[in-house]
N, C-alpha and C positions, 0 to 999 in steps of 0.2 A: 427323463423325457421332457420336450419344452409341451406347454400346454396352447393348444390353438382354440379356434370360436368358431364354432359353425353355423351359419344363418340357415333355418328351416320356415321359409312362412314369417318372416321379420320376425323370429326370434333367437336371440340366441342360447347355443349352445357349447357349454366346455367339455372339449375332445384332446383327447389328449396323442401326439404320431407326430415323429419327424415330416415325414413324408406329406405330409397334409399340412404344411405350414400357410396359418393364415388366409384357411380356405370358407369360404361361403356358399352353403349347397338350398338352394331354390328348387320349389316341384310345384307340376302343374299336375293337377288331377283333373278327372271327370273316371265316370260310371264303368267305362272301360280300359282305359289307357291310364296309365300316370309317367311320367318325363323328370327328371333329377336332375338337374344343372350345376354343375361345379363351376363357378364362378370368379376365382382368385386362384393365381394370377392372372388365369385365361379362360376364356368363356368354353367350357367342354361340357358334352352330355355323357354322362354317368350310366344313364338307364333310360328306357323308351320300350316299352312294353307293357303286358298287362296288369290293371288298378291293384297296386300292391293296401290292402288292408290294416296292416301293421308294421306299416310303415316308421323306421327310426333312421334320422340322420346318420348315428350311429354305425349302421348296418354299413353306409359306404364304404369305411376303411374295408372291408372284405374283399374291394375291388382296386386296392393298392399294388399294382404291378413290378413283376419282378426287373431286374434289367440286365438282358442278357449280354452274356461273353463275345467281344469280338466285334462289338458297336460303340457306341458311342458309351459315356460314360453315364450318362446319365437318362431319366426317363423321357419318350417321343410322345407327348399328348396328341389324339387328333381330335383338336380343337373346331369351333364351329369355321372358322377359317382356314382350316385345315392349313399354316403357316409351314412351310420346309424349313424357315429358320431355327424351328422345333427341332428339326433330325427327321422331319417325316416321311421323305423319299420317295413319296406318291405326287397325284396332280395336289398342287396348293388351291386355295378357293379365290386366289388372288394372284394376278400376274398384269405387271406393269411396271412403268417407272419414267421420272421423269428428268427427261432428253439425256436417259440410261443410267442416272441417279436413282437412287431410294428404290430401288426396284426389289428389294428382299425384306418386306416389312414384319415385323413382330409385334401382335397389338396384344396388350395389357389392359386388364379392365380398369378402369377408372370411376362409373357409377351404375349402382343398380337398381333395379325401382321395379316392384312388384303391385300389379292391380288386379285382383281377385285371377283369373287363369292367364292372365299377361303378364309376361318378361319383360323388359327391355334391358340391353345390357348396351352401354356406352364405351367402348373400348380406345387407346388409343396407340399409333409410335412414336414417337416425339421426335424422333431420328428422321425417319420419314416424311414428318409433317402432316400424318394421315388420321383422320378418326374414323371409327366405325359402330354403328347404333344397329345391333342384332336387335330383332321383333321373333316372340315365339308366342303364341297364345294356343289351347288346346281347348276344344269347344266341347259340349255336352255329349255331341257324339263320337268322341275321340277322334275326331282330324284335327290333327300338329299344321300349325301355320306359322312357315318362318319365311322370314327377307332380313335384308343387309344394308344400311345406307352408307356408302362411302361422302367421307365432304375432304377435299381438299384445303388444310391449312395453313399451305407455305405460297410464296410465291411464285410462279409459273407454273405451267401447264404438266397435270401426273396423266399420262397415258395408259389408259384401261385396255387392257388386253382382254383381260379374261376375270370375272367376278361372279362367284357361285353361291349355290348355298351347300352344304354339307352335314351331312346325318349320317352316325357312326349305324351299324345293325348288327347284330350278334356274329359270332364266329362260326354257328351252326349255320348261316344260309348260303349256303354251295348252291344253288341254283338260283338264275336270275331269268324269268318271265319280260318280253317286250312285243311291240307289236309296228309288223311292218303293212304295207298294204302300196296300191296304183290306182290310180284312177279308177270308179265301178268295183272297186275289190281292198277296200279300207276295212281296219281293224282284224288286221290275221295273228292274231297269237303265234310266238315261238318261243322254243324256250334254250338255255342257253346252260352246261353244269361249269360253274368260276369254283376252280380249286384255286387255280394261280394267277399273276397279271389282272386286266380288266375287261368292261366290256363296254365299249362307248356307242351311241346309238346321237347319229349329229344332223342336224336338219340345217340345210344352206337355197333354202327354197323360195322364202322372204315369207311365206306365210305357213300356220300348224303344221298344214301338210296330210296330205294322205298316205306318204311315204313313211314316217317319221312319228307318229303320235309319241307326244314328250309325256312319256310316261316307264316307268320300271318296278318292278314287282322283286323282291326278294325274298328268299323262302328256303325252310328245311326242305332236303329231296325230297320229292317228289309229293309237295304239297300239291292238294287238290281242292274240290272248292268246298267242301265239309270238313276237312284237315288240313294240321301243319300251319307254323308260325309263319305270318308271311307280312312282309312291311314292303307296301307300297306308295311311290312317292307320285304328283302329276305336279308339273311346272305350268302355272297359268300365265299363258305368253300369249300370243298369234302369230310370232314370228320366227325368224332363226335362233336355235336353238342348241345347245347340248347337253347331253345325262350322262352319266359313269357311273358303273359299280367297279369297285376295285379292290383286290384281296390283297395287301400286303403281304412280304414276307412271310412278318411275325403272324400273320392268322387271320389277323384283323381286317375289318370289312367296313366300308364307307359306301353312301349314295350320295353324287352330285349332282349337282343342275343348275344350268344357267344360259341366261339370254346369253347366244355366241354374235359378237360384235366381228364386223369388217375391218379388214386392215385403215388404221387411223381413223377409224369411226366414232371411238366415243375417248375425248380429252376432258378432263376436269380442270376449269378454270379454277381460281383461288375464291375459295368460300362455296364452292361449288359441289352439290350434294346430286351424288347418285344410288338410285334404289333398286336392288334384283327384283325381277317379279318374286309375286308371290310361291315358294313351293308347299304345297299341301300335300301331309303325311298319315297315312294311317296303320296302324297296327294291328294284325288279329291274329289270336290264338286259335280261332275257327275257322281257318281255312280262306280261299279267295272271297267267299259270302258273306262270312265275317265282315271283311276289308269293304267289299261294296258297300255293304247296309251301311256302314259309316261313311261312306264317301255320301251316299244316296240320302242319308238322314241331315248331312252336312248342309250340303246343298239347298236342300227343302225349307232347313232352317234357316240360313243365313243370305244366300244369293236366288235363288229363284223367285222372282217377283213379278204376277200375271196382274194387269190392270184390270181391276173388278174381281180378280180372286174367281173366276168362273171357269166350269170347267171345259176343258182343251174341247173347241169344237171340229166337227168333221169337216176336212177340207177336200175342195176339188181344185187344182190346177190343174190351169188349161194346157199347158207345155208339149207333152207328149198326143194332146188329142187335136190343136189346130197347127203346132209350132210360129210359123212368123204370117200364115193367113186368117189377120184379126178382117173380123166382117162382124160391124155392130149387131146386126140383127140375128145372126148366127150366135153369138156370143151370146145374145141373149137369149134366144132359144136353149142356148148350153147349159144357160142357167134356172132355167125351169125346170129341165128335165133335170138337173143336177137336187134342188129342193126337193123335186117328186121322189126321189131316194134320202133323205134323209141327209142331205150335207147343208153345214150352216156357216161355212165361210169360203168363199168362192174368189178363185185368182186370177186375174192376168196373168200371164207370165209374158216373153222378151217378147218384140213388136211392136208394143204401144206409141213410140215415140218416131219424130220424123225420118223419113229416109232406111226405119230397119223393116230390109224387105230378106234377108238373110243376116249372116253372121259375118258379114266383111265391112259391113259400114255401119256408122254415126251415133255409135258409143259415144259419149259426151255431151249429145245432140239432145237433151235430158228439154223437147217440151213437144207438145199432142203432136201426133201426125194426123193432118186436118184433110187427109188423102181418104185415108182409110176410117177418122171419126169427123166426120164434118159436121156432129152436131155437138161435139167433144165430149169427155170421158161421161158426162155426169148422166142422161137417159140410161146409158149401160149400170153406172153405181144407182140410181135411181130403182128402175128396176130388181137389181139384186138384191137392194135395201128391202122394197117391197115384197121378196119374196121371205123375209124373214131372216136372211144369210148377212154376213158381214162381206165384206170389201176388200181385196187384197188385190195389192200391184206388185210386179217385180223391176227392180232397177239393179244397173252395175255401175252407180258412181267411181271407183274408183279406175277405171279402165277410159278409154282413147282408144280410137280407129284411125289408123291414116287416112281412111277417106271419110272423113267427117269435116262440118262446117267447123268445129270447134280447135281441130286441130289443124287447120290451112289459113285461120285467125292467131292461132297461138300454137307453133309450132314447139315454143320453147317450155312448154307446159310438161313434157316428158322427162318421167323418172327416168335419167339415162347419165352414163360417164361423157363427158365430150369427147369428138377423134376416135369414136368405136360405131360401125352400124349397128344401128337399134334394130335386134330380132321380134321378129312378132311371134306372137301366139296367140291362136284362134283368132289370127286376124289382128290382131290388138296389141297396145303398148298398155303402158299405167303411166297413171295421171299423177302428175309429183304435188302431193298436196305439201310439203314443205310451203313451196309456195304460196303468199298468203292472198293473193289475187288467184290461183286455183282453188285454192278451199275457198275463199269468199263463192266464186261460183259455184261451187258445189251446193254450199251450204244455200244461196239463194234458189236456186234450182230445186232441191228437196224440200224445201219453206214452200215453194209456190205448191209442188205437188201433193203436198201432205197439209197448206193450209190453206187451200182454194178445192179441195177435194173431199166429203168427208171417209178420207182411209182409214181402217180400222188394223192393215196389218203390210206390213212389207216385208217382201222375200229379197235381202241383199246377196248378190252374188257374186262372188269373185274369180274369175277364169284365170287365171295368169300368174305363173309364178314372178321374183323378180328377179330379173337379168342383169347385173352389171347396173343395181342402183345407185345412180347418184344425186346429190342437189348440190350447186356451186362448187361443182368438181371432185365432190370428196362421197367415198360412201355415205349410204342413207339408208338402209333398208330399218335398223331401229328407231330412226327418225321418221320413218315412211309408214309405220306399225300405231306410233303415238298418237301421230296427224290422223289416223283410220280412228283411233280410240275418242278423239277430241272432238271427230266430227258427230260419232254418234250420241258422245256425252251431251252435245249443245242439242241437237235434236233431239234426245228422249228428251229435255229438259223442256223444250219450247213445243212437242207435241205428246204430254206423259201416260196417253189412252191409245196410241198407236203401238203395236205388237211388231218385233221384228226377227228374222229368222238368220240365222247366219249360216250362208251357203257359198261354198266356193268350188264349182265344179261338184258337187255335193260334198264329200265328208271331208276338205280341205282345210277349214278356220273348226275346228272345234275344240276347245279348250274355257278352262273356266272364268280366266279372265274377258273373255269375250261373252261367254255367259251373264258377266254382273250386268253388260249390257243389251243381250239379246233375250230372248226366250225361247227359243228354239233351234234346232240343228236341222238340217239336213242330211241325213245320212250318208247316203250316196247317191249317186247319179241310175244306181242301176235298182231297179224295181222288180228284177227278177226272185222270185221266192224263194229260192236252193242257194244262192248267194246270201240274199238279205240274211236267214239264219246266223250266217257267219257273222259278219255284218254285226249285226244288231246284237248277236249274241257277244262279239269282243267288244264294242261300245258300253254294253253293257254293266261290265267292271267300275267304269267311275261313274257312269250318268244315268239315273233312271227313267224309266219309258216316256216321262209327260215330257220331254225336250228332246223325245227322238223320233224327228219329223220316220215318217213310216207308211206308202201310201199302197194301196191295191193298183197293178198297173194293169196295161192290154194281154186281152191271154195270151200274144204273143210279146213277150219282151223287147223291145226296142233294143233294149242295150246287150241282147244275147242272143236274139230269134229264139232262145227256147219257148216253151208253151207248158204250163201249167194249169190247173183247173182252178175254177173260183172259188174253192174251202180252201185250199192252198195257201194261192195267194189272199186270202181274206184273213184265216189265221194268224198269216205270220206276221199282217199287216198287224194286227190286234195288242199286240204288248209293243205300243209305242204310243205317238201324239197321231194318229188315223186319218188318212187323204184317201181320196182317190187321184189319177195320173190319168186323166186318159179325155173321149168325147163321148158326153152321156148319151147325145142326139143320135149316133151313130152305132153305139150298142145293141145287140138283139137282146128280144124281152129274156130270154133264158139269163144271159147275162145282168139285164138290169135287175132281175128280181134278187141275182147274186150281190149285185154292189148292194143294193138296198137294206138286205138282212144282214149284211156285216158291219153296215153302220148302223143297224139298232141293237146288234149287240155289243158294239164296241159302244154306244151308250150305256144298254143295260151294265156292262163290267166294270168303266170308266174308270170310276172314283175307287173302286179296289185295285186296279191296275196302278194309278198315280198315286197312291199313298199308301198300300201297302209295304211290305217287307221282301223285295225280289230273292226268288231262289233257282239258282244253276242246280243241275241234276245230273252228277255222272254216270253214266250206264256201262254196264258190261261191255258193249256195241257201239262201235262212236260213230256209228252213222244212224244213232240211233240219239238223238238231241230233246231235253227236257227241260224245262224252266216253268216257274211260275210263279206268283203271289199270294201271302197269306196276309190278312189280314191283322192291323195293329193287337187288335183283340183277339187274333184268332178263330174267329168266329165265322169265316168263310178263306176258304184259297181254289186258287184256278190255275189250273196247269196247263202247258201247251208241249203234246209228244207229236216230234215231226222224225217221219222216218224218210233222211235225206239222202242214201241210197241201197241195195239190196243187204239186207241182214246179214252177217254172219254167220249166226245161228238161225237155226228152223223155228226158235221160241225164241222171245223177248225176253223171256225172266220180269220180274216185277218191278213197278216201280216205287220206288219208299220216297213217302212224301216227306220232307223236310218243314219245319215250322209249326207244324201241329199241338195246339196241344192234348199232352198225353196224356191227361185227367179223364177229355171229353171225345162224345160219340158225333161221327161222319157219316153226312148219308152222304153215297159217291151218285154222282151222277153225270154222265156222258151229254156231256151240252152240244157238241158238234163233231161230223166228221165226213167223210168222203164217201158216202153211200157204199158202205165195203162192201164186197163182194165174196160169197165161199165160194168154194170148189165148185162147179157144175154150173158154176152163173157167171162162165168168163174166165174160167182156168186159174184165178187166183191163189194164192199158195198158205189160206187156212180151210179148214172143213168146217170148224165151230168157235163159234165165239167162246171167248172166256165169260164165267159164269155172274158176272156181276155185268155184264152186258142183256142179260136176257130176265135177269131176277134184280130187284131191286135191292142194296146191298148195305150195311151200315158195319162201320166197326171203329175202334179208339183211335182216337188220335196214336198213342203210342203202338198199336199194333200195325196202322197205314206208314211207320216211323221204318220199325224197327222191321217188322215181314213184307209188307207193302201190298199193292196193288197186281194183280198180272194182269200184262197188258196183250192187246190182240194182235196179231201177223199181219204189218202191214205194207203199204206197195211204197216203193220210191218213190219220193216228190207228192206224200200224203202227211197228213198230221189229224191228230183230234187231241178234242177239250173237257177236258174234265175238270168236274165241280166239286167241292167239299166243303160242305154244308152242315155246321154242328146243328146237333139234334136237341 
């Protein structure tokens, strides 16, 4: 046998296998995860799962594959480029070519370079003219971070079709988890069993999308959120998009992802380098909780950054409580009664600017309307200064109304194909910041309001998908995505103490490359409490609470006419970033005393809620909804049971608290609930409390684990809070 070198951590090793000729194997560790790189001839991953301990290069020949009867002659790697030149019969991670040349590339590594848990692999085709620079790094909290940069070599133009990333995942994950949703009804979990073929999930909407969240989960059957291997990947884009799982043939399983370009949208000049967004990966052998805690530990770690590091304060937008009738003195009244409850960052929302007396005009029209503030904004920021709250205004730069000043001066300013009618929606066109006299304006327009005002927070919204984007004839929606990226870049940079929220119709732009630049989401548009669960509870997978805008709205829903009560709505508001939606002036006292104690206890929880360890909770009864947080230390968790509509069963069965530790003693304690009622007080359908409701109760961590809690019979569209409290 010929004898080969195996690189492990730039050293080498002599290994002896035909089959392995001249190969170099790289791994990225951390606490949870570790990743194996086979590197020569072509960039493949080996392994991607959990921190192997005893780990020997060695051990890889185990995973030298046979090569069956009736194919090709020889073996089909699916490399990180997943290449068809290979034999590999699936989607490639690459399709192009140039003016119908070079269009079947084969890249070869060429150099590799290791910096503590970062890859880079240099690959090239020479045939082609093409190189490719793979990035993988894997963080402390086990999320895999990879991109790709294409640079074109030769001369003339190579035509990008399609450029992805690709991650192989075990042959046992026959189900694949995604999430669809509509406007008011974002993040609905479904799930999908891939024996055969694939399963593509493709967004053409020009932004995230509430349709489409680029996200996919893979997983042994019928993994759940305390079991089962499950490798899920999220593409940090804000744009069009697509994912793939694909089960080969032979068994084999792959996750793709990548920014989906328009037809002739993205061309590589010569010397000209392109990068896939970022795809961030996680692995867990504990189930979907697993996978979160590391996406949620990721995050914390590396991209969420609050100016001042303080914690999320309570907000009120005005939105649902005046809509487009601003009246200074009203508004400042709003904001009295708003501080009289406990909220310390207080919003405009749309109206402020001239001519918006509704939603059909003067988007663009970005300066005071001196109608409705004739002594302009700063008495009203004045005021709400003075009452101790922060400052917040809402704008939709990137939008255009036909009937504005801004677009009967610059009509050519629209993202639009020529020789098509431009479609509105909500009124509206978008504003083609390609254009560099559009972004100029833009960018003076947001300078004057953010540094002639002292704002402490802006709510960005984005209404409008895009239609038939173009600049100079040709598509532009990932050009239309960069220009959104660039403008925020130049302003956080020139205003670094202003906070911004990223909302598009609510749960529309949420992804994490729009995170590096925002600090908050807006969920959804809908504030209704029986929703929001869902809601908030599928969000909850990659992003945890402190960036998930979350607000108590009117006890009757705007976005659904239903009506719920204020423990309800105040609960479910509680495990996110806490507002109120509504007009404090106009509230009855029964009510305002309601807003007021859910933001002093969404004080009191705060900082266990944003920095604990979140945990989903499956129940017997799936209209029967659990989650909560334990502490890093263990040393307190808070759980929130909502019973979101009539039981199943006559009894609950218990609940088993998850993240406990089982060394140490819990006092449980019932922090909030819906004033239940038994039998004989209103017909309700318990006669007695269960008995750590009436007695005060302690037991182990491991016995709250493994026996659990029983919980009390409760009514649709109720919830309560309990505490665990080590002793």
């Amino acid at each position: 046998m010929a004898s080969e070198t195996f690189r492990i951590n730039s050293k080498s090793i002599l290994f002896t296998g035909d089959a392995f000729m001249e190969t170099r194997l790289y791994r990225l560790t951390s606490p949870t995860t570790d990743v194996v790189i086979k590197t020569q001839p072509f960039a493949e991953i080996l392994y991607w799962g959990p921190h192997l301990a005893h780990f020997s290069p060695q051990d890889c020949a185990s995973l030298i594959r046979p090569v069956a009867n009736g194919r090709l002659d020889g073996d089909s790697p699916v490399t990180l480029m997943a290449e068809n030149g290979h034999g590999l019969f699936g989607a490639p991670g690459l399709e192009g070519h140039r003016n119908g040349f070079d269009a079947s590339p084969v890249f070869a590594t060429r150099e590799v370079s290791q910096n503590g848990q970062t890859l880079v692999i240099t690959s090239e085709d020479a045939t082609a003219g093409l190189r490719l620079v793979s990035e993988l790094a894997l963080s402390d909290s086990g999320v895999l971070k990879v991109r790709h940069g294409l640079t074109n070599l030769r001369d003339g133009a190579w035509q990008v079709d399609r450029f992805a990333v690709t991650l192989p995942v075990a042959e046992r994950a026959f189900e694949v988890m995604a999430f669809h949703g509509r406007w008011t009804r974002e993040f609905q979990p479904h799930r999908v069993t891939l024996s055969h073929d694939g399963f593509v999930l493709e967004n053409r909407r020009g932004r995230t999308s509430h349709e489409h969240f680029p996200a996919l989960i893979a997983g042994t059957p019928g993994f759940g959120e305390q079991h089962g291997d499950v490798w899920g990947v999220h593409l940090g884009w804000s744009g069009n998009h697509r994912l793939k799982c694909e089960a080969k043939t032979d068994g084999r399983r792959y996750l793709q992802a990548e920014a989906l370009y328009l037809p002739g949208e993205m061309a590589l000049a010569t010397g000209e380098t392109l990068h896939t967004p970022w795809l961030y990966a996680s692995h867990s052998s504990r189930g979907l909780n697993g996978m979160s805690q590391q996406f949620h530990r990721f995050l914390r770690d590396e991209i969420i950054r609050f100016p001042g590091n303080k914690p999320r304060p309570v907000h009120l937008n005005t939105w649902e409580g005046i809509y487009f009738d601003h009246q200074p003195e009203y508004i400042m009244r709003m904001a009295t009664e708003a501080a009289a409850l406990g909220v310390e960052r207080f919003i405009i929302d749309d109206g402020w600017f001239k001519g918006r007396n509704d939603d059909h005009a003067a988007l663009g029209d970005w300066y005071l309307d001196e109608q409705k503030y004739p002594d302009g904004l700063m008495p009203v920021i004045h005021h709400v200064k003075n009452l101790g709250m922060e400052f917040g205004i809402w704008v939709e730069p990137e939008m255009i109304n036909p009937d504005s000043d801004l677009y009967r001066a610059h009509p050519d300013w629209v993202l639009a194909l020529p020789g098509y009618p431009k479609t509105t929606g909500r009124h509206q066109w978008v504003l083609n910041l390609n254009m560099p006299d559009a972004f100029d304006y833009l960018l003076e327009r947001m300078s004057w309001l953010l540094g002639e005002h002292p704002v402490d927070y802006v709510k960005w919204d984005m209404n409008r998908e895009l239609v038939q984007p173009g600049h100079a004839g040709k598509a532009a929606a990932d050009a239309q995505t960069r220009q959104f990226y660039r403008l925020l870049d130049v302003l956080r940079a020139r205003f670094p103490n202003v906070e911004f929220e990223s909302c598009a119709s609510g749960g529309g732009r949420i992804d994490f490359e729009v995170l590096t630049r925002t600090h908050r989401f807006w969920a959804s548009d809908n504030n209704d409490a029986l929703e929001r669960n869902t809601i908030q509870r599928g969000m909850s997978y990659f992003f945890p609470p402190e960036v998930m805008g979350a607000h108590i709205g009117n006890p009757r829903c705007h976005a659904t006419f239903r009506q719920h009560s204020i423990e309800f709505r105040g609960l479910t508001a509680l495990f996110g970033h806490m507002g109120l939606e509504l007009d404090p002036v106009s509230a009855g006292a029964q009510e305002a005393a309601g807003y007021q104690r859910y933001a002093a206890l969404y004080k009191e929880w705060r900082e266990l809620i944003h920095t604990g360890d979140l945990w989903r909770v499956e129940m017997p009864d799936a209209a029967t909804q659990v989650q909560g947080v334990v502490s890093q230390d263990k040393t307190q968790g808070l759980f929130l049971v909502s019973q979101l509509a009539m039981p199943d069963y006559t009894l609950p069965g218990a609940l088993r608290v998850p993240g406990l530790d089982p060394q140490a003693r819990y006092q449980v304690r019932l922090v909030d609930h819906p004033n239940i009622q038994l039998t004989g007080a209103g017909g309700h359908t318990m006669r007695q409390l269960p008995g750590w409701m009436n007695e005060p109760v302690s037991a182990s961590g491991e016995w709250l684990t493994q026996a659990g809690l029983q919980l009390p019979v409760l009514d649709p569209e109720t919830a309560i809070l309990i505490a665990f409290e080590r002793v």
